[in-house]
VEXFI-131534 format. One record per residue (C-alpha): z, y, x. Coordinates in pm, 1 decimal. Example, Ala and Ser with C-alpha at 12.3 -4.5 7.8 and 13.67 -1.06 7.14 Angstrom:
! VEXFI-131534
<voro <780.0,-450.0,1230.0>>
<voro <714.0,-106.0,1367.0>>
! end
This chain:
! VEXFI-131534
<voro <0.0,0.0,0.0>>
<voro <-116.5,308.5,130.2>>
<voro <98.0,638.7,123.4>>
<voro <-144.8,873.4,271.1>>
<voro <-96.8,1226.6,39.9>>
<voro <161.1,1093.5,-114.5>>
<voro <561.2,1282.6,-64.5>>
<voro <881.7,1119.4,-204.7>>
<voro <1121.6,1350.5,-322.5>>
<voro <1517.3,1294.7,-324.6>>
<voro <1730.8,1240.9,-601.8>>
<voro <1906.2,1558.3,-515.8>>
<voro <1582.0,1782.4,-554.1>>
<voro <1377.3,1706.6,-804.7>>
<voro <1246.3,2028.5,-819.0>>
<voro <997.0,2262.4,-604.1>>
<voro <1145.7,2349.4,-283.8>>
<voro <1303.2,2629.9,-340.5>>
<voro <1184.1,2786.1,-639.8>>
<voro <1403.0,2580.7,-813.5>>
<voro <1089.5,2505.0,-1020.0>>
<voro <970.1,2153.6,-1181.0>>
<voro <771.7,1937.9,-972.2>>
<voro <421.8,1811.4,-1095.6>>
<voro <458.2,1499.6,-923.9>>
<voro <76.1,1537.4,-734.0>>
<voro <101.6,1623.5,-377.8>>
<voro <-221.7,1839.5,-291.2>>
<voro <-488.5,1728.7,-52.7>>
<voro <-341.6,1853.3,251.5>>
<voro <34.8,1715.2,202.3>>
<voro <195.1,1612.5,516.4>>
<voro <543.5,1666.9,459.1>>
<voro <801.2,1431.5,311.8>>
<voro <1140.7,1520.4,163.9>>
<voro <1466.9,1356.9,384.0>>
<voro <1703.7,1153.2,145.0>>
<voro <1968.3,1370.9,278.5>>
<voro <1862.9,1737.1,181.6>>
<voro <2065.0,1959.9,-34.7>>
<voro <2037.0,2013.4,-392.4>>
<voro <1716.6,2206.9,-466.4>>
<voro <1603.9,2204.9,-55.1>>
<voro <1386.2,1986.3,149.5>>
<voro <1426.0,1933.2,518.6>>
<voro <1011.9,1897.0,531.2>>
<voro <881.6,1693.0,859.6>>
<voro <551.6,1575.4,896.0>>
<voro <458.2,1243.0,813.7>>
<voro <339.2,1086.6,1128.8>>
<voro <709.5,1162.5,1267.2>>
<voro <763.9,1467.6,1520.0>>
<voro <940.0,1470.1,1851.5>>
<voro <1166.4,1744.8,1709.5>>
<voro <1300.4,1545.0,1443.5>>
<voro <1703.8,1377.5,1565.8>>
<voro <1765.6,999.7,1396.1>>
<voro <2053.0,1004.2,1190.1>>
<voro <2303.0,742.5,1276.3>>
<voro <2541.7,617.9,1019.6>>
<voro <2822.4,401.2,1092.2>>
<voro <2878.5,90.5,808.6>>
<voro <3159.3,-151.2,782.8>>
<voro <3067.4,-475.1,586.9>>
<voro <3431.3,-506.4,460.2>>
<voro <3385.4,-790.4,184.5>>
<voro <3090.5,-1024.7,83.1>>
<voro <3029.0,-1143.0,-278.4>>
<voro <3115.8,-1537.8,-263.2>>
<voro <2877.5,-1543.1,-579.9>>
<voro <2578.6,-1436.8,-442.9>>
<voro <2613.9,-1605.5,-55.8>>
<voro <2612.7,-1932.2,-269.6>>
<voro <2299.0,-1799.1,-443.8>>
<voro <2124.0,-1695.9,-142.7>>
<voro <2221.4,-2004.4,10.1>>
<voro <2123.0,-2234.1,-254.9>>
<voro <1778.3,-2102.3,-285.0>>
<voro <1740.5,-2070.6,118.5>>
<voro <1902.2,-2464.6,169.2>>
<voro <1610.1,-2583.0,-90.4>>
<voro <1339.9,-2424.4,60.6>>
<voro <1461.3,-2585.4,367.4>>
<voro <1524.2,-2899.8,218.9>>
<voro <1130.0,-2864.1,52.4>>
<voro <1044.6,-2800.6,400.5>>
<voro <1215.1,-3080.9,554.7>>
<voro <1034.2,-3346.1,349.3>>
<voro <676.7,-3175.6,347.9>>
<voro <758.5,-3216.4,735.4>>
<voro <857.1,-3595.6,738.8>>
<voro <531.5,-3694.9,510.2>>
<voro <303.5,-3475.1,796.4>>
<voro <463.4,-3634.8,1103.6>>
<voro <434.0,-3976.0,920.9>>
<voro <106.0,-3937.1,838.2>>
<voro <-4.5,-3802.7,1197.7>>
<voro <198.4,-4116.6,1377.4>>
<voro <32.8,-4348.4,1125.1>>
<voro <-296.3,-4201.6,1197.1>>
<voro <-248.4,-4181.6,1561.7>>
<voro <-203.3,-4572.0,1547.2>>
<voro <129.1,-4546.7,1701.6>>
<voro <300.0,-4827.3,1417.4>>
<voro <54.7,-5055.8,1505.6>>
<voro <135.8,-5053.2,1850.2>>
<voro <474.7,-5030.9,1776.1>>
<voro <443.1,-5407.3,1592.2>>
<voro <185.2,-5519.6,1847.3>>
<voro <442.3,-5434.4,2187.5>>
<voro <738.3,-5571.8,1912.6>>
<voro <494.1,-5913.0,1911.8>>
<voro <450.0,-5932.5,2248.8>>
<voro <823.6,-5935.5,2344.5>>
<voro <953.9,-6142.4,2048.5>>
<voro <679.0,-6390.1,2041.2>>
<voro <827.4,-6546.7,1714.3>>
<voro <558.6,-6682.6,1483.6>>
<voro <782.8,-6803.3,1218.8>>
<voro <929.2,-6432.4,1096.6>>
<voro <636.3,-6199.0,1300.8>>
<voro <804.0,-5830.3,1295.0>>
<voro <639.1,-5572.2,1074.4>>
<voro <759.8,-5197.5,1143.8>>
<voro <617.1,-5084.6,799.2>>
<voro <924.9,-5314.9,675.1>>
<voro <1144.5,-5062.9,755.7>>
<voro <935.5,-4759.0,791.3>>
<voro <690.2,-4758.7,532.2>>
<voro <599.6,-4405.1,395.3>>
<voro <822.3,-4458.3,48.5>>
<voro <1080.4,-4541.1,233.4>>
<voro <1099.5,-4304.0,505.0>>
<voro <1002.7,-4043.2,212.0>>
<voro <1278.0,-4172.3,-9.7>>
<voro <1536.0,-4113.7,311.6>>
<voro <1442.0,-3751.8,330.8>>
<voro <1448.3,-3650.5,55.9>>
<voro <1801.2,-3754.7,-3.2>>
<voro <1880.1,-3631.1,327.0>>
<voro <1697.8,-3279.0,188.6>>
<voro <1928.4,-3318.7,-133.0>>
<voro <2272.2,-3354.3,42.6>>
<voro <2149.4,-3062.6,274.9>>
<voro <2136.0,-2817.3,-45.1>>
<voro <2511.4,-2987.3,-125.4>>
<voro <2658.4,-2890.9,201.8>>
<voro <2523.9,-2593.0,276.6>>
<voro <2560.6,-2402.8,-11.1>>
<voro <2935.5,-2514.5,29.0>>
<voro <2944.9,-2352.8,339.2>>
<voro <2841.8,-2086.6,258.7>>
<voro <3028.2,-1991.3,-14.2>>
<voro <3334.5,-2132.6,219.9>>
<voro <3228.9,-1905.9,492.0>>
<voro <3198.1,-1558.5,235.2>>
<voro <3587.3,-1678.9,112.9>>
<voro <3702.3,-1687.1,474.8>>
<voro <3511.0,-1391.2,599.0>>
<voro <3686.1,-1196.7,306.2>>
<voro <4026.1,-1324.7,388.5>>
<voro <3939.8,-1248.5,759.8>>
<voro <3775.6,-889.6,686.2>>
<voro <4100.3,-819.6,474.6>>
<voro <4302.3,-873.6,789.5>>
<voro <4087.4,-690.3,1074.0>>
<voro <3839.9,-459.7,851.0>>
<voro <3535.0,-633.2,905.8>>
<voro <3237.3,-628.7,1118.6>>
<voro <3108.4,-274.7,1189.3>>
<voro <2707.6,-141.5,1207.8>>
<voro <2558.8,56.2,1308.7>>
<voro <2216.1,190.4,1171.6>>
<voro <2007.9,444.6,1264.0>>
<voro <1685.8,636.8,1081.7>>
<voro <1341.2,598.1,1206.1>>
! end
């Protein structure tokens, strides 16, 4: 998206820039200048858009003194089954690309020649056949989701307790 002639205006001044007149809400053909989110009521602290040398960063010092154990379990959740979706889209690729690469076959053909037992010959695909090894991930995907979102929510209770006792982990952020 493209904000060429385009200026944003703060919640603070919603008027013209001084005149203390309405806005029209169309920036003219030749608008450079965008309005800080920090100006005064009924001012803007102009700059041009491309970003002067002139203009200082503003630095504002944040604390993160509590974390909502509701919505790290949410975030988790959703993050833990997009890795677990992930997880078992990987297993079925790097099954198929062994099984193509013919590396079961040798597997059962180096098996063969060491256990030379034609009674009960060894077949790998006995134990890791594609449903199988499918089946196994995807529980192991499933009790991923479980654990982690437990943690999670674990962690955002203990962080709270721990913020409560030392104020929490300080930032630092700064305006480009």
């Amino acid at each position: 998206m493209s904000t060429a002639g385009q200026t944003s205006r703060s919640a603070l001044g919603q008027g013209g820039p001084t005149t203390g007149q309405p806005a029209t809400g169309t920036a003219g053909p030749g608008a450079t200048t965008a309005t800080r989110p920090g100006a005064q009521a009924g001012t803007t602290a102009s700059r041009p858009v491309g970003g002067a040398a002139s203009v200082r960063q503003r630095r504002v010092k944040l604390t993160v003194s509590r974390v909502d154990p509701w919505s790290a379990m949410k975030m988790s959740f959703l993050i833990s089954v997009a890795l677990g979706i992930a997880g078992v889209v990987m297993v079925a690729v790097l099954w198929m690309i062994l099984s193509g690469m013919g590396v079961f076959s040798e597997i059962n053909r180096l098996v063969g020649t060491i256990f030379s037992d034609s009674q009960n010959p060894f077949d790998i695909m006995n134990y890791l056949g594609f449903g199988r090894v499918l089946s196994l991930s995807i529980v192991i995907g499933v009790i991923d989701v479980i654990l982690l979102t437990a943690l999670s929510t674990l962690g955002a209770f203990l962080y709270n307790v721990c913020s409560s006792l030392v104020g929490g982990i300080q930032l630092t952020l700064t305006d480009d």
